[in-house]
C-alpha positions as CSV (number, residue, x, y, z in Angstrom):
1,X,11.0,1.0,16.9
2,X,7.6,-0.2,16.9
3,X,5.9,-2.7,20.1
4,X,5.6,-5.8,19.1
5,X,2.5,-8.0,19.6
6,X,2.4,-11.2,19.2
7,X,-0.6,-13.3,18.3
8,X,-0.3,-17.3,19.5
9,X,-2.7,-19.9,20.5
10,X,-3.5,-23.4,19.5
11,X,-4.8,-24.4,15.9
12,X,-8.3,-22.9,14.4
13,X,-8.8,-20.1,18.1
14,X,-9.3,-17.5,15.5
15,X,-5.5,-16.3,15.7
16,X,-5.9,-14.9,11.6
17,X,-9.4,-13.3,11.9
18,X,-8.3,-11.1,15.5
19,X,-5.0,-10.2,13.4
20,X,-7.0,-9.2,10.4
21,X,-9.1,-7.7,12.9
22,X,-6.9,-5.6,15.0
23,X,-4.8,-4.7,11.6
24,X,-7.7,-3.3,10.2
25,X,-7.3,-5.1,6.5
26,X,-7.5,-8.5,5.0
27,X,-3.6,-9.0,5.6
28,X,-3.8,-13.0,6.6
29,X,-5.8,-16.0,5.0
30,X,-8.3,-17.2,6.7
31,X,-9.9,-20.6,6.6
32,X,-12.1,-22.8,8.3
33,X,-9.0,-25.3,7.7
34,X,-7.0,-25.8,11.0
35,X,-3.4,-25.3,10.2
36,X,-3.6,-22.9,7.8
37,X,-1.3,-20.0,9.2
38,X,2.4,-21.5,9.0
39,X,5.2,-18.8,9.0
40,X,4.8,-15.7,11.1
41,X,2.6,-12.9,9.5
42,X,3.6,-8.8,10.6
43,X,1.4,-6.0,9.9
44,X,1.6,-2.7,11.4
45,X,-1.6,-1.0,13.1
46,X,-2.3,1.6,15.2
47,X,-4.4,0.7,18.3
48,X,-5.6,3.5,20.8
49,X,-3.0,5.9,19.2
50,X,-0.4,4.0,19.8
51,X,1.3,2.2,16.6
52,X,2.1,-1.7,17.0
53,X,3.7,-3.9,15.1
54,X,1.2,-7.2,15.1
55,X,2.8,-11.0,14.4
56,X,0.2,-13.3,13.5
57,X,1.9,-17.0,14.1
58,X,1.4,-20.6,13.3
59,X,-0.8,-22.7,15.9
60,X,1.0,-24.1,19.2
61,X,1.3,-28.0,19.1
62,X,3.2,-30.8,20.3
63,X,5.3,-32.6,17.8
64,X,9.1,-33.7,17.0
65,X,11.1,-30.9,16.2
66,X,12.1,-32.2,12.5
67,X,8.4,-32.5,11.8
68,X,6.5,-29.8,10.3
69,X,4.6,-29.0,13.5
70,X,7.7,-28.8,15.3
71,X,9.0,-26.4,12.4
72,X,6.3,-24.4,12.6
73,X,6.5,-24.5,16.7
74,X,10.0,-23.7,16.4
75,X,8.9,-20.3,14.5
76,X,6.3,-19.2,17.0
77,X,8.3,-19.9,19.5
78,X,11.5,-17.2,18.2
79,X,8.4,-14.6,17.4
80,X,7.6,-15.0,20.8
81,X,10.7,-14.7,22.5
82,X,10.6,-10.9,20.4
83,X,7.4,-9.5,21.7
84,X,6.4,-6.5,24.0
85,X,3.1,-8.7,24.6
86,X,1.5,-11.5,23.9
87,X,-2.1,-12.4,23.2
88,X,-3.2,-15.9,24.2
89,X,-5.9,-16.9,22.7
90,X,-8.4,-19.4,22.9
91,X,-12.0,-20.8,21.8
92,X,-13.9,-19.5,24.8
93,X,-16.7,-21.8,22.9
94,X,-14.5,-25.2,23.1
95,X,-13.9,-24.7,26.5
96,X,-10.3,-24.7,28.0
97,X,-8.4,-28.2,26.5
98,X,-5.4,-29.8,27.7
99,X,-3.7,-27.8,25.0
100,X,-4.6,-24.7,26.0
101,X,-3.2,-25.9,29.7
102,X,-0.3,-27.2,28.8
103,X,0.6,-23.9,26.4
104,X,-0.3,-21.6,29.2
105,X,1.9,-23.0,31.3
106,X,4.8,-23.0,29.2
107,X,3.9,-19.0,28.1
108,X,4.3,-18.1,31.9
109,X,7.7,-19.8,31.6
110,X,9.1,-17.2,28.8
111,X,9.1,-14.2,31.0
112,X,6.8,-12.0,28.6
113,X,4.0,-10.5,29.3
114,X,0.4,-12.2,28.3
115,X,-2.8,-10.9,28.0
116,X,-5.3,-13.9,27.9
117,X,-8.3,-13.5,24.7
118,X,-11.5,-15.3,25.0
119,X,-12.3,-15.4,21.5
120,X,-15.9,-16.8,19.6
121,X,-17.4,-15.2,22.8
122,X,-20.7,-13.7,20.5
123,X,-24.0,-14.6,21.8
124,X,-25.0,-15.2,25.4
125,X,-24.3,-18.4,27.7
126,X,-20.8,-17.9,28.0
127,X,-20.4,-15.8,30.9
128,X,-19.8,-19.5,32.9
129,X,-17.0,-20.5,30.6
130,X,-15.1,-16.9,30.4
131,X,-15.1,-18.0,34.4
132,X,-12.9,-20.8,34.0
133,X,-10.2,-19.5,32.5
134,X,-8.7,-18.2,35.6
135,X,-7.7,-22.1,36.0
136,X,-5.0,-21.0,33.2
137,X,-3.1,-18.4,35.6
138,X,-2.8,-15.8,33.1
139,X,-5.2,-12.7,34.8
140,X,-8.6,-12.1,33.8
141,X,-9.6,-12.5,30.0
142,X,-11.1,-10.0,28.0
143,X,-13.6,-11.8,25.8
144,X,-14.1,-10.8,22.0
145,X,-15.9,-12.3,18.8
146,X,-13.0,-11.5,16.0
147,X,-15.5,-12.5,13.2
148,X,-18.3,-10.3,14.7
149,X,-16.2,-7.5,15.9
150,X,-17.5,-8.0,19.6
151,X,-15.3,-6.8,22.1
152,X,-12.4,-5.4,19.8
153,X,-12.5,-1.9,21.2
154,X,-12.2,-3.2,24.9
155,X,-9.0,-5.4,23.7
156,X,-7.5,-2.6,21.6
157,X,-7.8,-0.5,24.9
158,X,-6.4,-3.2,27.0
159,X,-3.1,-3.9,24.7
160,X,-2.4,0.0,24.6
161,X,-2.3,-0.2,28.1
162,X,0.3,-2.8,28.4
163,X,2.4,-2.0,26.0
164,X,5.6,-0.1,27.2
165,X,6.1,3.7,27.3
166,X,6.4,5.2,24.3
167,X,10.1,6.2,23.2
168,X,8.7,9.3,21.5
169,X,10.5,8.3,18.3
170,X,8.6,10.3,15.8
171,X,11.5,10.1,12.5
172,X,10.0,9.3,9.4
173,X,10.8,6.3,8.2
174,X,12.7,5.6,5.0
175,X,10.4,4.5,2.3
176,X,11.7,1.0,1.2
177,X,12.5,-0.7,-2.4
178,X,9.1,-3.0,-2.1
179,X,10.4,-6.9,-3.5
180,X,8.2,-9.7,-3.7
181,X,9.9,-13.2,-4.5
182,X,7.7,-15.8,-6.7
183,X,8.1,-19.0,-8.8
184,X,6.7,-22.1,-8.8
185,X,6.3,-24.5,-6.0
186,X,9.2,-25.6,-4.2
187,X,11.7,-23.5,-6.4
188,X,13.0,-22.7,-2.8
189,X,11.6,-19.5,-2.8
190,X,11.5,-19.2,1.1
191,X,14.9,-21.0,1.4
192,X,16.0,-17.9,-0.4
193,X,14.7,-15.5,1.8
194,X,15.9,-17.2,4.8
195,X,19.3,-16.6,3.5
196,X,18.9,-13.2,2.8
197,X,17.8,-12.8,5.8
198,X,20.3,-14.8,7.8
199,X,17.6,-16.7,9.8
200,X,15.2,-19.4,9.4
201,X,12.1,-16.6,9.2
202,X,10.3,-18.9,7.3
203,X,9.5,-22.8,7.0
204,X,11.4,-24.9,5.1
205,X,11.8,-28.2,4.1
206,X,11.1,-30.7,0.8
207,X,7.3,-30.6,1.2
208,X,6.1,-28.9,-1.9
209,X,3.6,-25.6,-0.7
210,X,4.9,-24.9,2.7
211,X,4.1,-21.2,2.2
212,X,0.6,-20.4,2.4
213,X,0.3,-16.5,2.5
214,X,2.4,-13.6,1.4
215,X,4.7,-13.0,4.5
216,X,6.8,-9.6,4.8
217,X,10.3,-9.4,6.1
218,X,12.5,-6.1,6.0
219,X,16.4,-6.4,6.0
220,X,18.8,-3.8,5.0
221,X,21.8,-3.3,2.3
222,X,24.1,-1.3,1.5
223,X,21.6,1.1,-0.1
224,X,19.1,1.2,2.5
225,X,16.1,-0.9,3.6
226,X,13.8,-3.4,1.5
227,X,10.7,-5.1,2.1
228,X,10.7,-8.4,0.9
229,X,7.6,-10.9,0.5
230,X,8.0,-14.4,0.0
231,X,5.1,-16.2,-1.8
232,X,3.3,-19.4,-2.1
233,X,4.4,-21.0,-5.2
234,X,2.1,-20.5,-8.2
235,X,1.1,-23.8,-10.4
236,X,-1.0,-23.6,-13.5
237,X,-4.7,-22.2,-13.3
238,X,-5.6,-26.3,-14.1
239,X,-4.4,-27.9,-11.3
240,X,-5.3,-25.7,-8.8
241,X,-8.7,-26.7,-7.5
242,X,-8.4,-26.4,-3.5
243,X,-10.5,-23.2,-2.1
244,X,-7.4,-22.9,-0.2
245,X,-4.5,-22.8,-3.1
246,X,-6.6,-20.7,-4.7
247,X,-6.9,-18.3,-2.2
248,X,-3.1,-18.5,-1.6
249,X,-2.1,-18.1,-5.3
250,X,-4.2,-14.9,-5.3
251,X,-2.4,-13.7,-1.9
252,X,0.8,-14.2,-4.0
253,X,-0.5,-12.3,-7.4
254,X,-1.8,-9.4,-5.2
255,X,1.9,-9.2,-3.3
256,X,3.3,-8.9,-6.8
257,X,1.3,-6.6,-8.3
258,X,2.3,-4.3,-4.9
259,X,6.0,-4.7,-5.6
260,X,8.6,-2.8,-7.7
261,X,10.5,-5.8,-8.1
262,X,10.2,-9.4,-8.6
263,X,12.5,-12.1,-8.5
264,X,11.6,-14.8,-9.7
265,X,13.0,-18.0,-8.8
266,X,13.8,-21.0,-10.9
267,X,14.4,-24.3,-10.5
268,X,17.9,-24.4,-12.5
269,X,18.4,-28.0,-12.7
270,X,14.9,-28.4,-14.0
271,X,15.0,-25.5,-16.1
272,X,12.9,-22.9,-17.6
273,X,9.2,-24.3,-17.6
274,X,6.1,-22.8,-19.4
275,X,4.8,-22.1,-16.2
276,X,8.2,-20.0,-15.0
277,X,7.6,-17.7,-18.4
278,X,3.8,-17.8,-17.5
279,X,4.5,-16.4,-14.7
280,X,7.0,-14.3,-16.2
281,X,4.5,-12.5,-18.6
282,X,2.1,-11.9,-15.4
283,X,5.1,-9.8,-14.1
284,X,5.7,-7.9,-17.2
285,X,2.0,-7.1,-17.5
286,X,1.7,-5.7,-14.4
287,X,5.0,-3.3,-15.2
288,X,7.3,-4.6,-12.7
289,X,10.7,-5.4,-12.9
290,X,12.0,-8.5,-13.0
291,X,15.1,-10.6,-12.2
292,X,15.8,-14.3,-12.4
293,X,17.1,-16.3,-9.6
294,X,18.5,-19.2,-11.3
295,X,18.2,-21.1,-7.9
296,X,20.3,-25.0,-6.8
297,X,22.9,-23.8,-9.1
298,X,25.4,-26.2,-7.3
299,X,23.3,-29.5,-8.5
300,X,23.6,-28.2,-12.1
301,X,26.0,-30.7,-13.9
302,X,26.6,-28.6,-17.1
303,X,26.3,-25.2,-15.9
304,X,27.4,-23.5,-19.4
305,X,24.4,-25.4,-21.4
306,X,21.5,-24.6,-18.8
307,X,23.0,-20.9,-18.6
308,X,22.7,-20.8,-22.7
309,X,19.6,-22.9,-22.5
310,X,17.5,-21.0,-20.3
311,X,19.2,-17.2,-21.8
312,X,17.6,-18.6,-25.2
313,X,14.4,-19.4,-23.9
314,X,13.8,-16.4,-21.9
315,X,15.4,-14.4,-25.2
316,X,12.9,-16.1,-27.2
317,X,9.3,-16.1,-24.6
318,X,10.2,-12.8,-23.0
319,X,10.7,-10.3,-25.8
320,X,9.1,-7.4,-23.5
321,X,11.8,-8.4,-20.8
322,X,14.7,-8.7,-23.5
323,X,18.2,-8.7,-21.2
324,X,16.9,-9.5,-18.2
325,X,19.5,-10.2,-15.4
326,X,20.1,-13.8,-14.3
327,X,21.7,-14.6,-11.2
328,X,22.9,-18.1,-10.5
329,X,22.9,-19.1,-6.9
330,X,22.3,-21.5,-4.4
331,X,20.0,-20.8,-1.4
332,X,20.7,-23.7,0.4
333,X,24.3,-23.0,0.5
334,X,24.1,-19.4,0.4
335,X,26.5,-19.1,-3.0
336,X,26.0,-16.9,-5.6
337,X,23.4,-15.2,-3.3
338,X,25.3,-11.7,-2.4
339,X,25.3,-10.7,-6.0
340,X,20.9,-11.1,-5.7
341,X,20.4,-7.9,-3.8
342,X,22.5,-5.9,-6.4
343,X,21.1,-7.1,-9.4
344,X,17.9,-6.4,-8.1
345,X,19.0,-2.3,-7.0
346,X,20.3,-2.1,-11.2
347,X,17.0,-3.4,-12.3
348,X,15.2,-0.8,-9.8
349,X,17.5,1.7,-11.1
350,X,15.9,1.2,-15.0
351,X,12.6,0.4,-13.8
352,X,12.6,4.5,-12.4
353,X,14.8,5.6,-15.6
354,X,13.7,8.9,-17.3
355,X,15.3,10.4,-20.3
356,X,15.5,13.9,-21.3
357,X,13.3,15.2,-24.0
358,X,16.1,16.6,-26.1
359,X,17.8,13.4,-26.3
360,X,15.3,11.3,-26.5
361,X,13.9,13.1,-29.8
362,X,17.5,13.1,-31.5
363,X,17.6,9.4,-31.1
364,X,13.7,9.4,-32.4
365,X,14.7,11.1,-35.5
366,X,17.3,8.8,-36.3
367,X,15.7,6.3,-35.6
368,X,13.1,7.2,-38.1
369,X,15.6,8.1,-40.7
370,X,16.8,4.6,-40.2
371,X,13.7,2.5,-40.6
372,X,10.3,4.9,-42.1
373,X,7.8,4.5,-40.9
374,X,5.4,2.1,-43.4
375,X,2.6,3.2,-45.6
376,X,-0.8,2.6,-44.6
377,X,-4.2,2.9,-47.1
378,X,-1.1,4.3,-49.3
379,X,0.1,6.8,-47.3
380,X,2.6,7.0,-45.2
381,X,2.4,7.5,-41.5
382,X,4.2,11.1,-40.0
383,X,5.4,10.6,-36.8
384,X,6.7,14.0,-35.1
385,X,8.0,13.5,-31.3
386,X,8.0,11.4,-28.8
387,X,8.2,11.8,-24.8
388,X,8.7,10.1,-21.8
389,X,5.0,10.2,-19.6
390,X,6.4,8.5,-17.1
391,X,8.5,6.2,-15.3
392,X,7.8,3.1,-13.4
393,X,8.2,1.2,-15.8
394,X,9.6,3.8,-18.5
395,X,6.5,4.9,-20.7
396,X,6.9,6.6,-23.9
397,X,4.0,8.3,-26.2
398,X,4.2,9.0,-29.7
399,X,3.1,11.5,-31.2
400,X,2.2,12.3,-35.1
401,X,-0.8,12.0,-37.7
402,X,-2.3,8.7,-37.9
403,X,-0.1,7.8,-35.3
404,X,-2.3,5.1,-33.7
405,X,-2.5,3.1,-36.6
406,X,1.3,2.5,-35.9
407,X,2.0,-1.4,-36.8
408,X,2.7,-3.6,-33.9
409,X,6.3,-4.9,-35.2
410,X,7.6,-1.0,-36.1
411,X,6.4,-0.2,-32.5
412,X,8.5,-3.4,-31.2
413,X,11.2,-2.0,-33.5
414,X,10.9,1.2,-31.4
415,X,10.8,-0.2,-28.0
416,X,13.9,-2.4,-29.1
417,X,15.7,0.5,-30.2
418,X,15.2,2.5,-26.8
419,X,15.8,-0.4,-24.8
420,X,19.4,-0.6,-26.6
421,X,20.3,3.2,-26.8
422,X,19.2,4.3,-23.3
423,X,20.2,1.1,-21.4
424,X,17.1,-0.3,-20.0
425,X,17.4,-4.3,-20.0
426,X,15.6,-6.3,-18.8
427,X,12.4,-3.7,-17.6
428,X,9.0,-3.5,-19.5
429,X,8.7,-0.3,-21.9
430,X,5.5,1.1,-22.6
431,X,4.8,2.8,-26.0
432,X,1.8,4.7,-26.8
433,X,0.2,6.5,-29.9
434,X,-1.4,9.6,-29.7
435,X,-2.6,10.3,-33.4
436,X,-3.1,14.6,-34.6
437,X,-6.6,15.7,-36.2
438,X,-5.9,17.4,-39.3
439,X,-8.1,20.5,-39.0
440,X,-9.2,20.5,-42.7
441,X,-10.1,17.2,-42.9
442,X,-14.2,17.5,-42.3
443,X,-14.1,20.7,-44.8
């Protein structure tokens, strides 16, 4: 098992940027917006040799524990209470505040051990100010510039050397199902994941865009481990005008298009909304299964009609996802949720399908005897074989002459067929045309 290192300080130190910095990648938003870290961020790194998992967390303030500060102090505070070491850090350029006083002193209360950061330290003229944070009783700093890279090696060097001895635990580790959960805002996409989970991982409450960045968790099943990302909650292009949403919608999009799987979660007492099948289509574009979350299923007074209502519209919008699995739940209460992870293993399971060659062209020549292919300019198209490229999602090429002028409704017709014969719901199939050259035809 991986050290743990734990980033913490007070609002707008710089606690993103050193993550980003130490983890080697863009893997937090950063903003010149205080507050904009809210649930704990991992990444893993390797610093000095020595791999490390890093927690980025939410800034340390004062305020009632039902509050959203308090929330978000609460979650710190349990990342905290994990680590191998933590890094304090503070704006070596603001000088030392009551805040950073008051913190310090409650970090040499938790019986961890703390390496103080001076960070923003570029430039000269703060020698005297690096000085005074002795006063914080938490050994001597070592001062860095995360934005400038300043100082990074020194503090790389310094964290190897606290970290405890390494176990010499060298297994590989088992590659996980990668999940990314996503919907609209407040959908109680990270209520979900809490409950999966079976711990308040990540903020909650009825403000709508508590989730800022795409946040990792891992949990285990019966089948073995997953990765799961929440998200922040996607609205339509047109309303989102903030530099900050924007950058947070695009955190989400990326985390998708890195997943095998996507759940997405609806609101089921609201219902399916364009913006639910918007985001839908994203998913199927970028070849990713898919399965609903038919979320506060407990607040549903006619559970039969939204169950019909929102089958029909996803039949109807979603004709490259036809059968996609639905899963009613409740987050908040946790029912419904144990059949989630299950669903999501089946729709994995098609998403990686292959079908033999030999089988697959049997069905393709019935298929054809079925329904001929049309004329085109007069004559009609010949359509030979057909194999499987690849999986993930399941992609099919067609071959035969002329095969590229194929008609987009006998191709659906195809697709709809394979979907139904080799049992592959709910996943996107890809067809392709690869047309012959008749050799004669120049002479």
């Amino acid at each position: 098992m991986l050290p743990v290192v734990v980033i913490a300080g007070r609002p707008n130190v710089g606690k993103s940027t050193l993550f980003n910095r130490l983890a080697g990648r863009r893997a937090a938003l950063v903003s010149d917006t205080p507050g904009v870290t809210r649930d704990r961020k991992e990444a893993e790194a390797t610093l000095r040799g020595r791999g490390v998992r890093l927690v980025d967390t939410a800034g340390l303030e004062e305020a009632a524990p039902d509050s959203l500060f308090g929330r978000m102090r609460a979650s710190s505070a349990t990342a905290i209470a994990g680590a191998d070491l933590v890094l304090f850090v503070i704006d070596i350029r603001a000088g030392i505040t009551e805040a950073d006083r008051h913190f310090a002193s409650w970090l040499r209360k938790q019986d961890r051990p703390v390496l103080l950061v001076a960070n923003k330290a570029e430039g000269r003229g703060v020698s005297v100010a690096v000085a005074e944070t002795y006063e914080l009783g938490l050994g001597e700093p070592v001062a860095v510039s995360s934005e400038h890279g300043e100082g990074i090696s020194d503090l790389m060097a310094e964290i190897a050397e606290r970290l405890p001895p390494d176990s010499g635990d060298t297994a590989p580790a088992e590659r996980p199902l990668k999940l990314a959960i996503v919907g609209r805002p407040n959908a109680g996409k990270s209520t979900l994941l809490n409950r999966l989970l079976g711990e308040a991982r990540m903020i909650t409450g009825p403000e709508p865009g508590l989730t800022r960045d795409a946040v990792a968790s891992t949990l285990q099943d019966a089948e073995g481990t997953i990765e799961i990302v929440d998200t922040a909650g996607m609205r339509r292009r047109a309303r989102v005008d903030a530099p900050l949403e924007r950058m947070s919608v695009s955190a989400a999009i990326e985390a998708m298009k890195m997943a095998e799987v996507a759940v997405l979660v609806l609101d089921a007492v609201e219902g399916v909304h364009d913006q639910d099948l918007q985001i839908a289509k994203l998913i199927e574009r970028e070849g990713r299964a898919c399965v609903l979350a038919l979320n506060k299923w407990d607040a549903v007074p006619d559970r039969q009609a939204a169950r019909r209502a929102i089958a029909e519209r996803s039949e109807a919008s979603l004709a490259q996802m036809r059968g996609i699995a639905a899963v009613a739940l409740s987050a908040r209460s946790g029912a419904g949720v144990e059949l989630l992870l299950p669903a999501v293993r089946t729709a994995y399971a098609v998403w990686n399908k292959r079908v033999p060659t030999g089988e697959l062209n049997r069905w393709f020549e019935g298929a054809l005897a079925r329904h001929t292919p049309p004329l085109i300019d007069g004559r009609r198209l010949k359509l030979r074989y057909m194999t499987q490229a690849k999986a993930r999602p399941p992609t099919f090429v067609v071959f035969g002459t002329r095969a590229e002028q194929l008609p987009e409704s006998y191709a659906r017709y195809l697709v709809n067929g394979l979907r139904e014969a080799f049992d592959m719901p709910g996943t996107p199939i890809r067809l392709q045309m690869r047309g012959t050259k008749n050799p004669y035809a120049e002479g």
